[in-house]
Biotite code that builds the C-alpha atoms (Angstrom):
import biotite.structure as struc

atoms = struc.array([
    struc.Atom([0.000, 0.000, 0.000], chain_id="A", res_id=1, res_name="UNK", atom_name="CA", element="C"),
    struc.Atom([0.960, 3.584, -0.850], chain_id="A", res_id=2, res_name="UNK", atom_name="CA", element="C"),
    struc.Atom([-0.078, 6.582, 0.514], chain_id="A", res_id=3, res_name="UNK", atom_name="CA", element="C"),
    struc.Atom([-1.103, 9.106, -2.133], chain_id="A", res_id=4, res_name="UNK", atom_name="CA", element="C"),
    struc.Atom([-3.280, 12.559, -2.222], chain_id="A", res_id=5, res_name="UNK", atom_name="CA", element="C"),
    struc.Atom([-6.031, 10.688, -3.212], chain_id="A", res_id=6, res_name="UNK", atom_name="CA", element="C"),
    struc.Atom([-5.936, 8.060, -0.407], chain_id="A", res_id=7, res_name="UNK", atom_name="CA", element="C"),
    struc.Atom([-4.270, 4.483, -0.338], chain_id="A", res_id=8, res_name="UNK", atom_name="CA", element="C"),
    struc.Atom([-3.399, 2.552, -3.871], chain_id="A", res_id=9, res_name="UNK", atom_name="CA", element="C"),
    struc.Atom([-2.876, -1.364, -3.571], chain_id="A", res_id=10, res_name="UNK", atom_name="CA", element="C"),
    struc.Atom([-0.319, -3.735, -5.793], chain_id="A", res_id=11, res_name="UNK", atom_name="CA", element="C"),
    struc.Atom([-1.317, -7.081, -5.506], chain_id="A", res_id=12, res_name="UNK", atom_name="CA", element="C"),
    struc.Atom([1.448, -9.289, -7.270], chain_id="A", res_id=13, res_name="UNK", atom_name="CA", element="C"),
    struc.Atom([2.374, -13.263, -7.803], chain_id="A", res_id=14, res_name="UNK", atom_name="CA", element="C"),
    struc.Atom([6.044, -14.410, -6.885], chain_id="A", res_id=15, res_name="UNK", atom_name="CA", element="C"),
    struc.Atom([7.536, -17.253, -8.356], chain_id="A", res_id=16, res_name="UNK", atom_name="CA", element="C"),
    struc.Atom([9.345, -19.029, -5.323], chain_id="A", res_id=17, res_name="UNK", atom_name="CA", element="C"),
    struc.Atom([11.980, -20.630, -7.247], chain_id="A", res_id=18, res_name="UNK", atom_name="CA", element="C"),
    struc.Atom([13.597, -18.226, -9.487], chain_id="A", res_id=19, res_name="UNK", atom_name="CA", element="C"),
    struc.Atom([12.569, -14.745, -6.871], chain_id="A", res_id=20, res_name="UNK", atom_name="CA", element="C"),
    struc.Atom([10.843, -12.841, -9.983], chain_id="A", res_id=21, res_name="UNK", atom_name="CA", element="C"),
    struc.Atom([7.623, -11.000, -10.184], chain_id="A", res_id=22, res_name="UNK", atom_name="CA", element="C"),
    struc.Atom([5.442, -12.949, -12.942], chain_id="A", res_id=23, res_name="UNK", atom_name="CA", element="C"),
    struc.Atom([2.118, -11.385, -12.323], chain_id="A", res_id=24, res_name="UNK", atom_name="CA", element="C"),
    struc.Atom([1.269, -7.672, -10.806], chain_id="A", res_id=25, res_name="UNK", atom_name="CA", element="C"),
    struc.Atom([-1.657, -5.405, -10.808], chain_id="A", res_id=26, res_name="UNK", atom_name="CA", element="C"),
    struc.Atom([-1.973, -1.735, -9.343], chain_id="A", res_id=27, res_name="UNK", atom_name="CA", element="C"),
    struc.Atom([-5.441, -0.105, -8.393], chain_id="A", res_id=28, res_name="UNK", atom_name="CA", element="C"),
    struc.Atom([-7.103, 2.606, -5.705], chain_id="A", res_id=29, res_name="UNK", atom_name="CA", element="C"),
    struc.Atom([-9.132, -0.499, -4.247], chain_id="A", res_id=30, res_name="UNK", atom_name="CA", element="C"),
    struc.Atom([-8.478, -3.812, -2.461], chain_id="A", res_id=31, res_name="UNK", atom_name="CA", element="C"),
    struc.Atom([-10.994, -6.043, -4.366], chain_id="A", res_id=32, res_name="UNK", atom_name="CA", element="C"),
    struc.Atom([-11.195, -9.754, -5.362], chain_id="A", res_id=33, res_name="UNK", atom_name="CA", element="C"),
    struc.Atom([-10.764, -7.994, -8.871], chain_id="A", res_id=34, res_name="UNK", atom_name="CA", element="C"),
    struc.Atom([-7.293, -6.633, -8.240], chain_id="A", res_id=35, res_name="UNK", atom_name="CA", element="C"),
    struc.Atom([-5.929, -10.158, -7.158], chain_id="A", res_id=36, res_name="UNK", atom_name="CA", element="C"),
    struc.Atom([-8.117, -12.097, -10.497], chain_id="A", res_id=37, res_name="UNK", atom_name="CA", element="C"),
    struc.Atom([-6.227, -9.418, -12.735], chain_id="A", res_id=38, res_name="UNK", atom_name="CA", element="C"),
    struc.Atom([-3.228, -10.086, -11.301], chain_id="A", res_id=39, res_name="UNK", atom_name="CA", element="C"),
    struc.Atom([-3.447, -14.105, -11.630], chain_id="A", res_id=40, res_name="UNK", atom_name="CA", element="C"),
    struc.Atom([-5.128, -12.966, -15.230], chain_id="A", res_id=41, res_name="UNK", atom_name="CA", element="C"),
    struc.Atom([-1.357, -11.688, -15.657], chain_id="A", res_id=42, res_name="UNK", atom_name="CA", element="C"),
    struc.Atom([0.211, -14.532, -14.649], chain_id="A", res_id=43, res_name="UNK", atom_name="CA", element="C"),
    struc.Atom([-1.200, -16.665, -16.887], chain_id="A", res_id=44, res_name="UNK", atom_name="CA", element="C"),
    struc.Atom([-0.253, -14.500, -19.924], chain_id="A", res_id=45, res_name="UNK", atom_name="CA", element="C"),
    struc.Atom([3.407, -15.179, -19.045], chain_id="A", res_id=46, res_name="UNK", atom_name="CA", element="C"),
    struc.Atom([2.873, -18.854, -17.869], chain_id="A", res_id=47, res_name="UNK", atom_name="CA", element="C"),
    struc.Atom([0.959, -21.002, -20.019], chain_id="A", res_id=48, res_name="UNK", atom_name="CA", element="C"),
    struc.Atom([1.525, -24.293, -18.248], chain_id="A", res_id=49, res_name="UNK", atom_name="CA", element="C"),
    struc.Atom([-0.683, -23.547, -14.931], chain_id="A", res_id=50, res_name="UNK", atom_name="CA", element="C"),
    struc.Atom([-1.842, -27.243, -14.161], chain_id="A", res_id=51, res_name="UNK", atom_name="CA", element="C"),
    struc.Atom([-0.641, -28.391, -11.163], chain_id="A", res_id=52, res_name="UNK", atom_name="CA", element="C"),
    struc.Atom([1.139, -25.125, -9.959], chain_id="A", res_id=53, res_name="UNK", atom_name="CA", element="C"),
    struc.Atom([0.568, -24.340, -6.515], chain_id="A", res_id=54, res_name="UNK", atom_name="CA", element="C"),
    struc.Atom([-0.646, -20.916, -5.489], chain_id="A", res_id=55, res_name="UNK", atom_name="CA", element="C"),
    struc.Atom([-0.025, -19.974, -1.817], chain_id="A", res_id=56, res_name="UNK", atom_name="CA", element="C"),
    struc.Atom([-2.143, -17.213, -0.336], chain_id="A", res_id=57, res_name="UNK", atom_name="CA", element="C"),
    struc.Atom([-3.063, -15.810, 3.122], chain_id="A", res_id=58, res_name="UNK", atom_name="CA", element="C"),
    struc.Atom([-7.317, -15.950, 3.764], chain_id="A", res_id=59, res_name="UNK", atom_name="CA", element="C"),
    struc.Atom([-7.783, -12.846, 2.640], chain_id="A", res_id=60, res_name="UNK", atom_name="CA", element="C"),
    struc.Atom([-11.175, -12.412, 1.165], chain_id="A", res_id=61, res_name="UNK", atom_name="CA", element="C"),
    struc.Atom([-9.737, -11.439, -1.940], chain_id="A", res_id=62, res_name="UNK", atom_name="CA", element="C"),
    struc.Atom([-8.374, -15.202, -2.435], chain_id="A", res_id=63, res_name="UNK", atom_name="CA", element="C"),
    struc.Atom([-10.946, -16.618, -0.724], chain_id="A", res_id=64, res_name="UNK", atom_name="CA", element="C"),
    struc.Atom([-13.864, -15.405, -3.103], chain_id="A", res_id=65, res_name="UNK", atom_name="CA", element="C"),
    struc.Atom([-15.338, -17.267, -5.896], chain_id="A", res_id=66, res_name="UNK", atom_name="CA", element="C"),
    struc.Atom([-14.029, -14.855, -8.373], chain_id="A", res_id=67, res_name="UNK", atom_name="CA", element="C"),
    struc.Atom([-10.669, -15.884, -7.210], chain_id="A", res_id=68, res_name="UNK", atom_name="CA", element="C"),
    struc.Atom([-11.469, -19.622, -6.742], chain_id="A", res_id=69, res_name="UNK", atom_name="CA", element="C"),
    struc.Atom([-13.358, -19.937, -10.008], chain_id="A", res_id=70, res_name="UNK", atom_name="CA", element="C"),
    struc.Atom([-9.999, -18.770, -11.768], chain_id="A", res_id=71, res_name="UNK", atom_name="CA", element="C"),
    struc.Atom([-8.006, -21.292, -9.664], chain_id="A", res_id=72, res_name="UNK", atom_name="CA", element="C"),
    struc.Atom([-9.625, -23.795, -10.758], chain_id="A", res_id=73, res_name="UNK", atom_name="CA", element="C"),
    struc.Atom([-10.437, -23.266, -14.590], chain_id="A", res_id=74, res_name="UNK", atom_name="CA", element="C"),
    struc.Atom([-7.119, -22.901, -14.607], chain_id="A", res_id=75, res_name="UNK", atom_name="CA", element="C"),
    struc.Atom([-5.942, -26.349, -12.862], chain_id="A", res_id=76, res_name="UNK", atom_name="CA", element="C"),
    struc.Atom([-3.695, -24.806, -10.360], chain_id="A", res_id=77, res_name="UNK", atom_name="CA", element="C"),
    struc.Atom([-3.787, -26.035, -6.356], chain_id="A", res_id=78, res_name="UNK", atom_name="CA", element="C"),
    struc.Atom([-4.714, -22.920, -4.098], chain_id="A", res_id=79, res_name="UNK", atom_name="CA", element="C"),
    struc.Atom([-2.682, -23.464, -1.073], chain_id="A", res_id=80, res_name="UNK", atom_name="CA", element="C"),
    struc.Atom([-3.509, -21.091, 1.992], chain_id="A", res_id=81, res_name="UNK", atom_name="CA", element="C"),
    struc.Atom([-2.421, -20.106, 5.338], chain_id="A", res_id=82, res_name="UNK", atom_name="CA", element="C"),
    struc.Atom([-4.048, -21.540, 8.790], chain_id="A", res_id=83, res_name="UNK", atom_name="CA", element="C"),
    struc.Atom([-5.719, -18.649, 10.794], chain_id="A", res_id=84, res_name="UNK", atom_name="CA", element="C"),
    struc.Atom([-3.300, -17.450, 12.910], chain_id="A", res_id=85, res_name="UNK", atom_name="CA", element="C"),
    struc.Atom([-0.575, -18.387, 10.987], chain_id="A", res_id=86, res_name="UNK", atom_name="CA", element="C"),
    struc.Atom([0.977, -15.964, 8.278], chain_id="A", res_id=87, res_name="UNK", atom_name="CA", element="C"),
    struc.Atom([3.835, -18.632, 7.360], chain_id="A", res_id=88, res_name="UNK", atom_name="CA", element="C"),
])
């Protein structure tokens, strides 16, 4: 999150674990299920092999919505996510 004049702007992005690089990113004013869809929506225009790829989250309700889970899953990929309580 960044402060700006207008208020707060969010960057929702998508690591790659193994080689450290950014593969997926979006930038908006809001904090929306939207914002993290676009973002795996990017991802998947730089990875075209997304079955069986494991995508770790926290429980935010932007990864926990159907939005979000309905791409998961069209998609083949295994939506790993954190325990309450436990951010690791």
């Amino acid at each position: 999150m960044y402060a700006v004049k207008d208020g707060w702007t969010y960057l929702a992005t998508v690591m790659d674990l193994y080689s450290k690089k950014i593969i997926g990113y979006v930038y908006e004013t809001s904090m929306t299920a939207d914002l993290v869809v676009k973002s795996l929506e990017n991802v998947c225009l730089n990875v075209k092999a997304t079955k069986g790829i494991i995508l770790h989250s926290d429980l935010g309700t932007q990864y926990t919505s159907q939005k979000f889970q309905e791409l998961v899953s069209k998609k083949e990929m295994i939506h790993s996510i954190n325990r309450k309580g436990n951010p690791l």
